[in-house]
N, C-alpha and C positions, 0 to 999 in steps of 0.2 A: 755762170756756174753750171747751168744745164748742159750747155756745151762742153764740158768738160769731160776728158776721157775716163772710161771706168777707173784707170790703174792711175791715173792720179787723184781722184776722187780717196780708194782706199787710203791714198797714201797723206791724205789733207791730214794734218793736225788735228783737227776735230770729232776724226774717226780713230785716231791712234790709239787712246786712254781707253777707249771700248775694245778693239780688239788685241790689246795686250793682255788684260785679264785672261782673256777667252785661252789664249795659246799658253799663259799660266799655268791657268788652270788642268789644262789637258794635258800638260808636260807632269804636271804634279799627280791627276791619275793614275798615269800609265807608271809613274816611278813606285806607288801605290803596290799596283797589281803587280808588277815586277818582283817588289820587293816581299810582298805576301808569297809567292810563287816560291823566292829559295827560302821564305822561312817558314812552310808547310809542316813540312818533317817534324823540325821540331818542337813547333806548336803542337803539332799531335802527339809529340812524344812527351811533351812538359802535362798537357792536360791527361795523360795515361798515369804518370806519375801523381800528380796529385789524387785522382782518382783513387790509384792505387794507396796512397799514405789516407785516405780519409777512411780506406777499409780497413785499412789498417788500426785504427784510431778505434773504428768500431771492436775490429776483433781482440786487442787491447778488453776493452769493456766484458768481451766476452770472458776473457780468461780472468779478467778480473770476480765474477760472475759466478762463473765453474770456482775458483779455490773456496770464495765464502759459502759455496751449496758442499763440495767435500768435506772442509772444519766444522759446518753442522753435521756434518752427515758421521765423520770419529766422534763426533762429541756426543753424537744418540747411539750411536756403534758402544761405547765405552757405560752411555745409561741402560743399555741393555743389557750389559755383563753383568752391571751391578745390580739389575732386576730381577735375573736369572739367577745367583746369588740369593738375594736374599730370599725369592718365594722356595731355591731351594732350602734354606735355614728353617723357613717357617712349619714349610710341608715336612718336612723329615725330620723337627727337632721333637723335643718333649714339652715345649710349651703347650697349654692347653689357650682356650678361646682364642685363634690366631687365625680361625678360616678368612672372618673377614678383611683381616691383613693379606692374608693371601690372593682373597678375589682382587682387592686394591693392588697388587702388584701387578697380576696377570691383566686386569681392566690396563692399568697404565704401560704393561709390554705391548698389548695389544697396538693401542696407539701410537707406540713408536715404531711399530710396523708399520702403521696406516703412513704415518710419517715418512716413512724410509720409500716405502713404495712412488709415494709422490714424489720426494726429492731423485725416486732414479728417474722417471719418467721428465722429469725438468733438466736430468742431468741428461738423458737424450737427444732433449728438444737442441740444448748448448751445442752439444757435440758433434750435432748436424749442422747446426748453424756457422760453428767454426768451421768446419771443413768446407762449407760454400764458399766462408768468407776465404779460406786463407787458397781453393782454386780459383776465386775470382782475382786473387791477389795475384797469385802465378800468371792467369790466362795475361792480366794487364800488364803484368812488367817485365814478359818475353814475348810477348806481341811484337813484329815485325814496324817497318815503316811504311809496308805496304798494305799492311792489312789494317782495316775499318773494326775497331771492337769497342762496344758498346759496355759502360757499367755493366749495366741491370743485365744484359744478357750474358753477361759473364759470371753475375752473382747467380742466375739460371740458370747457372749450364750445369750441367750433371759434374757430381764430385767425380774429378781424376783420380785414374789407377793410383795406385802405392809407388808402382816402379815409375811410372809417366811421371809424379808428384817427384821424385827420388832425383831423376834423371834433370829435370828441371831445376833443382836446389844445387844439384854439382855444378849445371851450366851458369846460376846465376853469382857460385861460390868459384868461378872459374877467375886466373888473371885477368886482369886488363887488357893486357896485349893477346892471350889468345880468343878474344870477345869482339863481336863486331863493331865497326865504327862508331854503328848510329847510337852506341850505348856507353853514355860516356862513363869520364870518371865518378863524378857525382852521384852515379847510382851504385853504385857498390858501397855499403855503410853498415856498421855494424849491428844493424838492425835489419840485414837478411834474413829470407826465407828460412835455410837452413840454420842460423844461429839462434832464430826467433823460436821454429815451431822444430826441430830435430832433434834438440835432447831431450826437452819437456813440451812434448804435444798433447793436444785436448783429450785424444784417445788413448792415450798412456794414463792422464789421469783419471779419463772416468775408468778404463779399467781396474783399478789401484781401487773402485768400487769394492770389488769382488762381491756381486749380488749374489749371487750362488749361495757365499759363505755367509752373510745376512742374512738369506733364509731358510741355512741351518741352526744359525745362532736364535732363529726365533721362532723356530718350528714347533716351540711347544706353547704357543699362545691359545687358546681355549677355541679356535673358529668353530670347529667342529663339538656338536655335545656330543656327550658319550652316549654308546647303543642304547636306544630305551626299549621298554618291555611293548608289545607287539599294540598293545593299546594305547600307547604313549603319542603325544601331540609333543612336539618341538617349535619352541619360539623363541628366535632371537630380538631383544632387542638393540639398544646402542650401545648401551656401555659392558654389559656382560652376554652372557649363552644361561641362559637357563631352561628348566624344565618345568613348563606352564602348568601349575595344576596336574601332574603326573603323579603317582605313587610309582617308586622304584620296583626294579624286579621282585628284590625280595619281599616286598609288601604281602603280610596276610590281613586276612578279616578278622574283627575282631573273636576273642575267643568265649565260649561260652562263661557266665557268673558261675561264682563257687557257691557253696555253702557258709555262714556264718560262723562253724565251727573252727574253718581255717583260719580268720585272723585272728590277727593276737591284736591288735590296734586300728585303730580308724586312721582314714588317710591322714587327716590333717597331723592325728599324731606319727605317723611316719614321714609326713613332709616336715614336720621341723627337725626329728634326727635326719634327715639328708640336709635339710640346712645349717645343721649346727654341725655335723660333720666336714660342709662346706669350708667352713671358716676356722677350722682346725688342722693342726699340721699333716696329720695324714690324706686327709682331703675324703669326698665321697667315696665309698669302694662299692662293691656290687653288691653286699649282704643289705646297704642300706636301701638302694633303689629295686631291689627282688623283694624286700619287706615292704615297699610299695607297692607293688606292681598286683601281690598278693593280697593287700587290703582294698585296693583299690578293685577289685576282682568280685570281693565282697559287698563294698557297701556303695561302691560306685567313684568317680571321681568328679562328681558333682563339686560337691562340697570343700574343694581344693582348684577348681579354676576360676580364675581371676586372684588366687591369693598372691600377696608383695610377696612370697618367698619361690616364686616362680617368675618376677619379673625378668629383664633383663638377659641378660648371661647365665641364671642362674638354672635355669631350664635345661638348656643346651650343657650345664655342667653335671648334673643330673643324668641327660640323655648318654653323654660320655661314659659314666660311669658304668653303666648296662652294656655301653659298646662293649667295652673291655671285659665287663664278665661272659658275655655271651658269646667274643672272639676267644677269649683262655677256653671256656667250656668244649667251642670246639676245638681246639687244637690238642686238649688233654681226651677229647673223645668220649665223654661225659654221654653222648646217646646212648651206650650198652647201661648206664644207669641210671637212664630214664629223666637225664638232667637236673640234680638231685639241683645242684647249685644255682640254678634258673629257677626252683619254685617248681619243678616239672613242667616247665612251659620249653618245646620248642627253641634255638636261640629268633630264627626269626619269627617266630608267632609274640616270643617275650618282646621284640625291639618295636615291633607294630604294636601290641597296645601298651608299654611304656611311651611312645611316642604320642597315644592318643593320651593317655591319661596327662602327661605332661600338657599336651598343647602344643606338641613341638608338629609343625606341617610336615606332610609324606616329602615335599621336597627337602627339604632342612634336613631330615632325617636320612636321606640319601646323600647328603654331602657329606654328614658329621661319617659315617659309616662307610665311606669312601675315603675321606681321609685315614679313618683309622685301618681300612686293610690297604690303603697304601704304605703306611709304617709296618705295616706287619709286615708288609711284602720288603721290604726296604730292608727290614732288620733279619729276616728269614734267607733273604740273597745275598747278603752280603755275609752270614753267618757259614750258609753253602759253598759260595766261593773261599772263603776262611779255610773251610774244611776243605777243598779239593786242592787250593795250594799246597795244603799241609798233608795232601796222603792219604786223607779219611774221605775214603768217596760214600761208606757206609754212614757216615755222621751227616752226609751233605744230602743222601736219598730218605735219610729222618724227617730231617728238617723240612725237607722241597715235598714232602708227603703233608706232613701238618701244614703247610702252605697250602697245597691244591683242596687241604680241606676247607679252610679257611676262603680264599677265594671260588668255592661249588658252592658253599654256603650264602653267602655274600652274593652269587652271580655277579662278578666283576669282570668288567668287559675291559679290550683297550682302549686306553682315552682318559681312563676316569681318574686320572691324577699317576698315573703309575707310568708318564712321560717323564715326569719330572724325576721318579725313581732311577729312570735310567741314567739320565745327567749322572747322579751321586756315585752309581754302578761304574757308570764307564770311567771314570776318573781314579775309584778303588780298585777297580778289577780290568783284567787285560781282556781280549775280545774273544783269545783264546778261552782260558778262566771261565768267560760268560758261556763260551759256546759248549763246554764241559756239563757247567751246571745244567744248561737247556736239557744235555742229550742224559741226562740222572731221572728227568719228571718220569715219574711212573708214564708206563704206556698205558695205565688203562685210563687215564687222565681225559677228560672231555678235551674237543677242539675250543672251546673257549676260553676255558683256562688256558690249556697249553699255548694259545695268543696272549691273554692278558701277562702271563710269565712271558712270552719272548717280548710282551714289550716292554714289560718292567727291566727287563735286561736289554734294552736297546738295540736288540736282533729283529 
């Protein structure tokens, strides 16, 4: 067998079943790499497509995403209206003790602002996120068979133009037959580009936002406090704006003790005619709390703090009562007679120490008396424009006169609730109307009145 030639040797029997495998094998290879080679293409093209349907899948999720962030977003859009509403009812009706109803509404506008702001800032995060997704969708599913494109660098690549984006949706919304081979029928499905994101796209609906109009619908939220007097400290906290320990502009010192001769009664017996007046149909009026104010002036208001007839509301019902005589006083002009109706007090020297003698805090006192020349204001604008629809510009420079008295007195700035006047203004009265009344305020009007008016009138 040694002697045997190589080429019979291969050809023994023995060696056959080894090298058949071998030539198997290699025949099996190469049909292998062959057949890899014409199915290239469309390997590439199947795993572009899938690709593409799994961003798809995603940005699905997105638009799923964006409508539940919009349906919240009408549905605090619609709690705003009816917030604005109602703190207008409160501020402008004739209810009495409703401030605290009112900070409770503006507290809870506020928040639907904080709210709205967050959901736009999420509804941007969306909006960019679809637009990756739906160019990374594009770049994948008109991608060539020669070109190498990468997911991730496609979900990378910088958002395409409008018109680039545009031009592409035609081509993919193009026939079959004017479309290149390598794109067969199976991609073309009713779940295109253009059918998908062309009539209702991400950016269509976050516009349908209208954040602009949001943050006029909520621009009378408290952020800002109103101008405080030159000594005044500002401190916001979380839920409201107040004014820390401040005494308002109009705040005086207390005023000099009378003589014993002037009262007719000791406090505590004029604190129960304001309370039994209280609880009576016509309610507190000013003769009861100026017969205060005056015994108390006397004999001190010692002897009346801490009493149960000043708990409560009933303080602040009281304080009310003084607002209203010492706003009538000025508007009737009662200073050329020495303010017979105040007890001869000043109106703000009278509302500073009925405020002490009550117990009511300089800030308290600055609201109640804020609210109240915002109703004057409210009923005195609205009474002006009355008159200038109707002809009487002389009936409307009356009125806007006893106004600016009322707000010189008061030092009422803008801000201090007479945003909310204007809401009720603009809705009765046209812009024209408004701008009428503005140009009637006396000229010789201070620049901060002639502000708190244009902003009670929404100019």
């Amino acid at each position: 067998p040694d002697s045997m030639p190589l080429a019979s040797r291969l050809n023994a029997p023995a060696f056959r079943p080894r090298l058949a495998p071998r030539r198997g094998t290699s025949f099996s290879r190469r049909c292998v790499v062959f057949r890899a080679a014409d199915e290239a293409p469309e390997f590439a093209r199947n795993m572009r497509m899938e690709k593409a349907k799994a961003l798809r899948e995603e940005l699905d999720g997105v638009r799923t995403r964006s409508r539940r962030l919009l349906a919240k977003g009408n549905r605090l859009i619609e709690r705003g209206v009816q917030l604005k509403a109602a703190a207008e009812r409160v501020m402008l009706g004739n209810e009495i003790n409703k401030e605290d109803e009112a900070r409770r509404l503006l507290v809870e506008r506020k928040k639907v602002k904080d709210t709205l702001n967050l959901m736009t800032a999420r509804a941007e995060v969306l909006a960019e996120l679809a637009s990756k997704l739906e160019t990374a969708i594009i770049v994948l599913e008109n991608a060539t068979d020669e070109e190498s494109v990468d997911a991730a660098k496609a979900l990378a690549a910088d958002t395409l133009p409008a018109a680039k984006r545009a031009s592409l949706q035609e081509f993919k919304t193009a026939p079959v037959s004017s479309r290149p081979a390598s794109m067969g029928e199976d991609d073309v499905s009713q779940d295109s580009i253009a059918e998908r994101f062309g009539r209702d796209s991400l950016e269509r609906e976050f516009a349908a936002l209208e954040i602009t109009q949001l943050e006029r619908m909520l621009r009378l939220t408290p952020e800002d406090p109103p101008i405080p007097s030159e000594d005044a400290v500002v401190k916001e906290d979380d839920d409201d704006v107040v004014v820390s320990n401040t005494e308002p502009a109009w705040w005086q010192p207390p005023s000099e003790p009378e003589d014993a001769a002037g009262a007719t009664m000791t406090p505590r017996d004029a604190l129960l005619e304001v309370d039994r007046a209280r609880v009576s149909s016509k309610g507190v009026q000013g003769r009861h709390v100026v017969a205060l104010r005056k015994s108390c002036a006397v004999h001190g208001a010692g002897t009346i703090r801490g009493s149960d007839r000043l708990i409560g509301g009933k303080k602040d019902t009281a304080f009310r009562a003084g607002v209203g005589a010492a706003l009538t006083a000025v508007e009737t002009g009662e200073g050329e007679t020495g303010w017979s109706s105040l007890g001869g007090y000043e109106p703000t020297v009278f509302l500073s120490d009925l405020a002490r003698d009550l117990g009511v805090t300089p800030e308290r006192a600055g609201v109640l008396v804020a609210n109240a020349t915002a109703r004057k204001s409210a009923a005195a604008l609205l009474q002006a424009g009355a008159s200038v629809r109707g002809g009487e510009a002389e009936s409307a420079r009356v009125d806007l006169k006893k106004l600016t008295s009322v707000l010189r007195t008061c030092r009422a700035c803008a801000g201090e609730y007479l945003d909310l006047v204007a809401f009720g203004l603009e809705q009765q009265l046209s812009e024209a109307e408004r701008k009428i009344v503005l140009g009637l305020v006396p000229k010789e009007t201070s620049e901060d009145v002639r502000g708190a008016i244009r902003c009670a009138l929404g100019l």
